[in-house]
C-alpha positions in Angstrom: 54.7 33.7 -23.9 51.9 31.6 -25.4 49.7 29.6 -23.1 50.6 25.8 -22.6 48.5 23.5 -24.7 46.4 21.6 -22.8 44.4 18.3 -23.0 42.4 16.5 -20.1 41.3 13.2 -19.1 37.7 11.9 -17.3 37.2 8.7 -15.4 33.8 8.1 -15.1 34.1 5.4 -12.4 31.8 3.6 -10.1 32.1 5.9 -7.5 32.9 9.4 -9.3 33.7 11.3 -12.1 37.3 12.4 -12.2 39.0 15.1 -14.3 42.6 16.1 -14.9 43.3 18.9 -17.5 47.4 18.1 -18.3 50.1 20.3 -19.4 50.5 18.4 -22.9 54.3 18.7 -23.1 55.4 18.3 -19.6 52.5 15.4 -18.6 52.3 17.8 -15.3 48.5 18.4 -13.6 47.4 21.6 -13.3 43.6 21.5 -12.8 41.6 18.4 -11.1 38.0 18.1 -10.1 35.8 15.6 -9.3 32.1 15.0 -8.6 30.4 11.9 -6.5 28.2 9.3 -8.1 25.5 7.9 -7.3 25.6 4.3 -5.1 24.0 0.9 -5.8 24.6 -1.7 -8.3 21.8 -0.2 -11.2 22.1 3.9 -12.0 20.4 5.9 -14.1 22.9 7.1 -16.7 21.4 10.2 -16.7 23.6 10.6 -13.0 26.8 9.9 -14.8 26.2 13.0 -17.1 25.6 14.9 -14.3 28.7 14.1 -12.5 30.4 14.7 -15.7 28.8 18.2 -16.5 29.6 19.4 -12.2 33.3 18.0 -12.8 34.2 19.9 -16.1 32.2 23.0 -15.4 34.2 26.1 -15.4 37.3 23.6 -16.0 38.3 23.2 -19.9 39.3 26.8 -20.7 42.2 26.1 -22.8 42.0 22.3 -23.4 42.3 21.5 -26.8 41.3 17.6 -26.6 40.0 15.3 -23.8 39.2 11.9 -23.9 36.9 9.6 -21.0 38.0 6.5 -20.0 35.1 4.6 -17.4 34.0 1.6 -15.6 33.4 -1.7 -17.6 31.0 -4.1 -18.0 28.6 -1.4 -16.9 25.5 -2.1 -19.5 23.7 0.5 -21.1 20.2 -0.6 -22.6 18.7 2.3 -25.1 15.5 1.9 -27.5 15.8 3.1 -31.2 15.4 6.5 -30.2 18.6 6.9 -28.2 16.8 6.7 -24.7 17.7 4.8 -21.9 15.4 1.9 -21.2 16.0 1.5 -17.7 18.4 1.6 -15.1 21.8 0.8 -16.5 23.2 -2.3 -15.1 26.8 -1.9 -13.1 29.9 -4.1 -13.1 29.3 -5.5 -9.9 25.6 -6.4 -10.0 25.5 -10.4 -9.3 21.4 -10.5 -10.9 22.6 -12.2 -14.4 25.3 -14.9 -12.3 22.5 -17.4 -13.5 22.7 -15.8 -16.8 26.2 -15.9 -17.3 26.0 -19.4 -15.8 23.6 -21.1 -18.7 25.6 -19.1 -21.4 28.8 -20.9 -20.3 27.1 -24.6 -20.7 25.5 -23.8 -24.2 28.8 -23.0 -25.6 30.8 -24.6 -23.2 34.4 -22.9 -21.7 36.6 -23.9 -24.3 34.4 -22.2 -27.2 33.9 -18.9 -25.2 38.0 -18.8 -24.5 38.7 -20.0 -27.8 35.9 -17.8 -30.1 35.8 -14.8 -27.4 38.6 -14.8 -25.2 36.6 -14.6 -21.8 33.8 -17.0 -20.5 30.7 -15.1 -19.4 30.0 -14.4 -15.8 27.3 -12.0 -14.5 29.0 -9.1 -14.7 29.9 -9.2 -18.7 27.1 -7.5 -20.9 26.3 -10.6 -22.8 24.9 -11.9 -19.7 23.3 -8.8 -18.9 21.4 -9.1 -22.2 20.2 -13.1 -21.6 19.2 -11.7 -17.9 17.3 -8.7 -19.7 15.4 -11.3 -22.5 14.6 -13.7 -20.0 13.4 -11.1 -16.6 12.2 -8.2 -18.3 10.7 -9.2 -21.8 8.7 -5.7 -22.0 11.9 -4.1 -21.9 13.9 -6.1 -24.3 11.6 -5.9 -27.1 12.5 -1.7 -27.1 16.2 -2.7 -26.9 17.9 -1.6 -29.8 21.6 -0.4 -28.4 24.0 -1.6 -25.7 26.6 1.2 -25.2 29.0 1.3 -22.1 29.5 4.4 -20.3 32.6 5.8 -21.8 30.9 5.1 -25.3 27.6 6.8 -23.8 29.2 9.5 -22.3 31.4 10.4 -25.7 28.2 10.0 -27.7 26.5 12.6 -25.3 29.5 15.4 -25.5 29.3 15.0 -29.5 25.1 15.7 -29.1 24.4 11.9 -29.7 25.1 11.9 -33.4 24.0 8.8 -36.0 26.6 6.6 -34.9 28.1 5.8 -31.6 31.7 4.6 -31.1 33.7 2.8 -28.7 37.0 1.1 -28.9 38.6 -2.1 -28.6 39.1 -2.0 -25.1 35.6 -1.4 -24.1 34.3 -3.6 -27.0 36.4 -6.5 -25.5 34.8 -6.6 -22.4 31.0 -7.0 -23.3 31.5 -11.0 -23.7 30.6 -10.8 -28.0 33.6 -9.3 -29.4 35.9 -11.4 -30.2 39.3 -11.0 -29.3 41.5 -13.7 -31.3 39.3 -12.1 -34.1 38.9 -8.5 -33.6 35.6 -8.0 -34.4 32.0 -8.5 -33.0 30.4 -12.1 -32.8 27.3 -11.6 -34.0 26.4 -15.8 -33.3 27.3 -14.6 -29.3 25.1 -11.5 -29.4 22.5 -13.8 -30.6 22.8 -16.4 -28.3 22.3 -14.3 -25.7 19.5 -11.8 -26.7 17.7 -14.3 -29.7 18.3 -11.1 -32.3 20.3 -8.9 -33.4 21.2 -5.8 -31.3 22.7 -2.9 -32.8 26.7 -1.8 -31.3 29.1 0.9 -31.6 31.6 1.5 -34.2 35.2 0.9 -32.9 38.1 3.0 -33.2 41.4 2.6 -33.2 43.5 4.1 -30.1 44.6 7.0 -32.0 41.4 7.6 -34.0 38.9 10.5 -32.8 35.6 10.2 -31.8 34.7 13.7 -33.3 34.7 17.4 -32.3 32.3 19.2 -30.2 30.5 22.0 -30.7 32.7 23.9 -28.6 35.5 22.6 -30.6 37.0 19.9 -28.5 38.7 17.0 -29.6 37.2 13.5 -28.1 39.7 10.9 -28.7 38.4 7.5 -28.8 38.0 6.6 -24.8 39.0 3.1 -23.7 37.9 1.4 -20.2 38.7 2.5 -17.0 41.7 -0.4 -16.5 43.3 0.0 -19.8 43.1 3.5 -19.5 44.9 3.4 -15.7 47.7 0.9 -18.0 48.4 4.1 -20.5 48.5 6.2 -17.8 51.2 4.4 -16.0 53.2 3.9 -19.7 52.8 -0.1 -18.4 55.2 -2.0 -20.0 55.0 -6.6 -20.1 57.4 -6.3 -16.8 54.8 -5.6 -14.3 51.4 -6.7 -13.3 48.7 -3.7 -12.6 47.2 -4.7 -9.3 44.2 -1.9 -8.7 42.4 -1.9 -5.5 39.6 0.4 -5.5 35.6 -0.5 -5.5 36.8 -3.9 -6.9 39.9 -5.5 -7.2 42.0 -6.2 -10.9 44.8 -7.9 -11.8 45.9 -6.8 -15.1 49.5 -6.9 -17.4 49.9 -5.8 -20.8 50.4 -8.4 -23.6 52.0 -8.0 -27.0 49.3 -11.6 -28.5 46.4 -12.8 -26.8 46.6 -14.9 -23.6 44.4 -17.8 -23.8 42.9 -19.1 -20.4 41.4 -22.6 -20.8 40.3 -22.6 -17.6 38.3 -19.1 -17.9 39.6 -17.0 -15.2 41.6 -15.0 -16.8 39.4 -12.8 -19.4 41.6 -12.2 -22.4 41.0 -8.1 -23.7 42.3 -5.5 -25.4 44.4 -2.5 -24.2 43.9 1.3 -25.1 47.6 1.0 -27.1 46.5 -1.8 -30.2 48.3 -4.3 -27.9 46.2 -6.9 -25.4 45.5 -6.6 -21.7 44.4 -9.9 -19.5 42.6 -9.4 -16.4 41.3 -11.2 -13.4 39.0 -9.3 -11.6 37.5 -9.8 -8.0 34.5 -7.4 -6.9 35.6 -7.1 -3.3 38.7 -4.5 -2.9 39.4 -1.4 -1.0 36.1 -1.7 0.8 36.7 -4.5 2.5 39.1 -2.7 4.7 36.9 0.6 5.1 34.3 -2.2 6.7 36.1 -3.3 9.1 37.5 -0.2 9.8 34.4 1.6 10.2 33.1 -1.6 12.5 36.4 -0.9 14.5 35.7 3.2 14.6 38.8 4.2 13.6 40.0 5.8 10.3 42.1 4.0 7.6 45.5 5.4 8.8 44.5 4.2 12.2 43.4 0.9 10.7 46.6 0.4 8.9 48.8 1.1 11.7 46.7 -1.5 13.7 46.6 -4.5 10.9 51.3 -4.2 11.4 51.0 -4.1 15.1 49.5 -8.3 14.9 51.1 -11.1 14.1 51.6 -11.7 10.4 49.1 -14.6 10.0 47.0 -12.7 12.3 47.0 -15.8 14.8 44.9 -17.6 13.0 42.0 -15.6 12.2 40.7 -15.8 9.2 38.6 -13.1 7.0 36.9 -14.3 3.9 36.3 -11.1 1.9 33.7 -11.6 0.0 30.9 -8.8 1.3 29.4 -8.3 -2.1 29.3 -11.3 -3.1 32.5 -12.6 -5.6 33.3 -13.1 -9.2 37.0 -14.2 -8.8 36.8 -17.2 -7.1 33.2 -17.8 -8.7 31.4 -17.3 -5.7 28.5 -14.9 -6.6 26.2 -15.9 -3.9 28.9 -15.9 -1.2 29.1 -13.6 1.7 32.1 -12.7 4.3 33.3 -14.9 6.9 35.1 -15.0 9.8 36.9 -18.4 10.4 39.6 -19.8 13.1 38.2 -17.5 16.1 39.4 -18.5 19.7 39.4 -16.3 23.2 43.1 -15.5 22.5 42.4 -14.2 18.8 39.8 -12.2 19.1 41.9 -8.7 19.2 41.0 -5.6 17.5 44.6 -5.7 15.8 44.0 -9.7 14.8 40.5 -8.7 12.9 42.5 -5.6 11.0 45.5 -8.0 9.7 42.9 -10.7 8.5 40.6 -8.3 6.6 44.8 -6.9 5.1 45.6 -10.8 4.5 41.8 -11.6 3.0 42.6 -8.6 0.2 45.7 -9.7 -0.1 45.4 -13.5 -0.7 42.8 -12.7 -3.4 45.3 -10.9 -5.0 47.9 -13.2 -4.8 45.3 -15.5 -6.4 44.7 -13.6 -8.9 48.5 -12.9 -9.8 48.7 -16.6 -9.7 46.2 -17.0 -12.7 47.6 -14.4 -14.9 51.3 -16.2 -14.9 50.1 -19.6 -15.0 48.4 -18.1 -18.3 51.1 -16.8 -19.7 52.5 -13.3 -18.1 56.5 -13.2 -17.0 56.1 -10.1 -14.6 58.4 -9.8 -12.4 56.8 -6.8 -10.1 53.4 -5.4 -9.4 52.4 -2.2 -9.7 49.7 -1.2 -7.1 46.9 1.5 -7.7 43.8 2.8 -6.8 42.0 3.7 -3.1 44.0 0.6 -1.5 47.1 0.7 -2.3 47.4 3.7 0.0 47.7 1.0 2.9 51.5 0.0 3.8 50.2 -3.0 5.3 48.4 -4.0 1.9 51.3 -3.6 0.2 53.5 -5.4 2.4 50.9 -8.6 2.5 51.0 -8.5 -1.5 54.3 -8.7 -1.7 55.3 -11.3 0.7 52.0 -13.2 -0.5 53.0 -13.5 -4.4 56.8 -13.5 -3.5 57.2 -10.2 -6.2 58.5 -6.7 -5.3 55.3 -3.9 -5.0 55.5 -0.8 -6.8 53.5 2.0 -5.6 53.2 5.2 -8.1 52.7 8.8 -6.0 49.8 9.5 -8.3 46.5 7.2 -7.9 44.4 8.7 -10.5 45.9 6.9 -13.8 42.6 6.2 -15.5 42.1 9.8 -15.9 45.9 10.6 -16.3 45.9 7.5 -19.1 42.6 9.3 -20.6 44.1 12.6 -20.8 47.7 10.7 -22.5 45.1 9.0 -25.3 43.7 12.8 -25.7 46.9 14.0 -26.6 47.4 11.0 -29.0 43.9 12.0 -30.8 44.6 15.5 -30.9 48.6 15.4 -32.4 48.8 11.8 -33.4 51.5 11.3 -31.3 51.5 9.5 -27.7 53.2 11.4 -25.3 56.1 10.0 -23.2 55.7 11.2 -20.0 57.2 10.4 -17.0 55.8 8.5 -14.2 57.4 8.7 -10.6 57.3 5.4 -9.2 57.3 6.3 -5.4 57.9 3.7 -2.8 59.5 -0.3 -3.6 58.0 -3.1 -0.9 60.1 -5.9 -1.0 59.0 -9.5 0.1 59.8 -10.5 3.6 62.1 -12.6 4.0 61.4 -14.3 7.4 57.5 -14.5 7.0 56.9 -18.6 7.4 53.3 -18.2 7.5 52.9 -17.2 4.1 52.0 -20.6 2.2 49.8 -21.7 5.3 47.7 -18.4 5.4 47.2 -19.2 1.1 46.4 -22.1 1.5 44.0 -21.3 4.6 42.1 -18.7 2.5 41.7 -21.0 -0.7 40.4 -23.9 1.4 37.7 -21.9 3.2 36.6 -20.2 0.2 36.1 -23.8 -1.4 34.6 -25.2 1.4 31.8 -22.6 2.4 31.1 -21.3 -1.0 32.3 -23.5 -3.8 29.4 -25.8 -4.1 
């Protein structure tokens, strides 16, 4: 009997490197590794390659193609030479807020949504660049390439040839390519940086990136939340709620969503289709916080959060520890509001930091069908949606049915799916087991005062 063909998929997240190696036929695992990254909000990419290298060593025999999906947003800043300049700049690092801030007002919001498809915050690359001009001008006069990691780490495994690549996903989230037009803005680049700076080629989702050495096919890579959307075979029915370091709302989109109001960043999908998002830097870790501050583990912590009252009494847990992009509160800090002697209960504090996750997501969700998406169930991934109280407080918060897959590791799975559409131009249909359904409840009355209750503090302490 001849040995299965294989392909494999990497997600090169914030916290680690992720491979699957996938039965190409069946869509079944049958090797996974993985390999920590570093914390902090600015890396050396260098430490991404590593974690890349420890995760595939001794783990590709037989794989025919792989492809690497991988955080966005992340900036990568390289001189002419191919060399990293300086520490690359993550996703969640709030130092170019001010950045983002001034590029808004030059333009103003209904040119960035119109021309871009997002307005820029601090976490998009375009901002990242003003913040680089403007703070480190030694620095941005070596600049000659922005890559993001999945382009980086591609460009590495081909031995950094002439040209690097990306693809429309990836390229849609740096804040100067246009999505209504499907190309770079060169007059956005500018804006920010004052010159030129030099970007990858994009590929199409089937395209290849190239061949190894070794022989391996690289498909194009895409971002880490497009990527987790072909993984799950996501379809305009459902809305992709990931809660892992941060927090994304996503749903995929045959046209462009425009967003007037900028909250909703209109990008493209790993497929040739369109994926909006609303993202929120606080997620998963939220709850591991107050866990840990409680001493319990997360199993512990969820059955604690169902044993309190469903609007927790009162209390009140604004989660915004690392600051916040979704609301626009990149300053902000956690708070804990509405304490009184009868409150204050371990069980109390564990459902308020449940309902603080949970309302941001419901806000989110809000945003994304006031712009345009029909969705009629959520589908929740990542670290977080491990928690039955989470996905209880989702659903009864947005009123929609919860979805929760058995596998978490879609980015990589999607990655691997993409691989296999590189390697035989075809995309493989494989099945996805949608594990448990959480229905709204029913009787919970509390639910519009505890929305409303989160969206008022927020504005109050941190909306200016």
């Amino acid at each position: 009997m001849s040995a299965p063909l294989l392909v494999a998929g990497v997600d090169s997240s914030t916290q680690n490197c992720k491979l699957l190696v996938v039965d190409a036929a069946s869509g079944r695992i049958v090797r996974r590794a993985s390999a920590p990254h570093p914390d902090g909000t600015a890396v050396a990419p260098g430490r991404w390659w590593d974690a890349l290298i420890a995760a595939t060593s001794g783990m590709l025999d037989g794989v025919a193609a792989l492809s690497v999906a991988a955080q966005q947003h992340t900036a990568i800043f390289l001189d002419a030479h191919g060399e990293s300049i300086r520490d690359a700049i993550l996703w969640n690092d709030v130092r170019a807020a001010d950045a983002g801030l001034a590029l808004r007002a030059h333009w103003g919001r209904e040119r960035w949504t119109t021309e871009i498809g997002l307005v820029p915050t601090g976490a998009h690359p375009v901002a990242k660049l003003r913040w680089l001009r403007d703070n480190e001008p030694g620095n941005a006069a070596r600049l000659a390439h922005v890559l993001l990691p999945h382009d980086w780490l591609t460009w590495n495994l081909l031995a950094r040839p002439a040209e690097a690549t990306t693809d429309r996903s990836d390229a849609s989230s740096t804040g100067y390519w246009s999505v209504p037009g499907s190309g770079y803005s060169s007059r956005a680049a500018e804006l920010a940086f004052g010159r030129p700076i030099a970007s990858p080629r994009v590929l199409g989702p089937r395209e290849r990136a190239g061949t190894t050495r070794a022989g391996l096919v690289l498909g194009a890579g895409c971002g880490d939340n497009p990527a987790a959307a072909l993984g799950l075979s996501a379809g305009p029915d459902e809305i992709i709620l990931s809660v892992g370091t941060s927090m994304t709302a996503t749903a995929v989109s045959a046209s462009p969503l425009h967003d007037p109001d900028g909250v909703v960043d209109d990008m493209a999908d790993a497929t040739g289709r369109f994926l909006p998002i609303v993202t929120s830097l606080n997620g998963a870790r939220v709850l591991v916080a107050v866990a840990r501050l409680l001493s319990i583990d997360l199993d512990a912590f969820d059955e604690l959060a169902s044993l309190a009252a469903g609007d927790a009494e009162g209390l009140c847990l604004l989660p915004y520890l690392d600051g916040e992009r979704h609301p626009p509160f990149p300053s902000s800090t956690g708070a804990l509001l509405g304490v009184t002697r009868s409150n204050l209960r371990p069980e109390n504090l564990a459902r308020a930091a449940v309902l603080g996750v949970a309302a941001a997501a419901a806000d989110s969700i809000a945003h994304l069908r006031r712009a345009g998406v029909t969705a009629d169930r959520v589908t929740m991934i990542g670290g977080g949606s491990r928690s039955r109280s989470l996905r209880q407080a989702v659903a009864t918060l947005t009123g929609l049915v919860v979805v929760h897959p058995r596998s978490e590791e879609y980015a990589a799975y999607g990655a691997a799916r993409q691989a296999h559409w590189a390697l035989t131009g075809r995309l493989p249909d494989w099945q996805r087991d949608d594990g448990s359904v959480t229905a709204p409840d029913p009787d919970a009355s509390w639910r519009a005062e505890v929305l409303e209750r989160h969206a008022d503090h927020g504005a109050r302490l941190f909306g200016g």
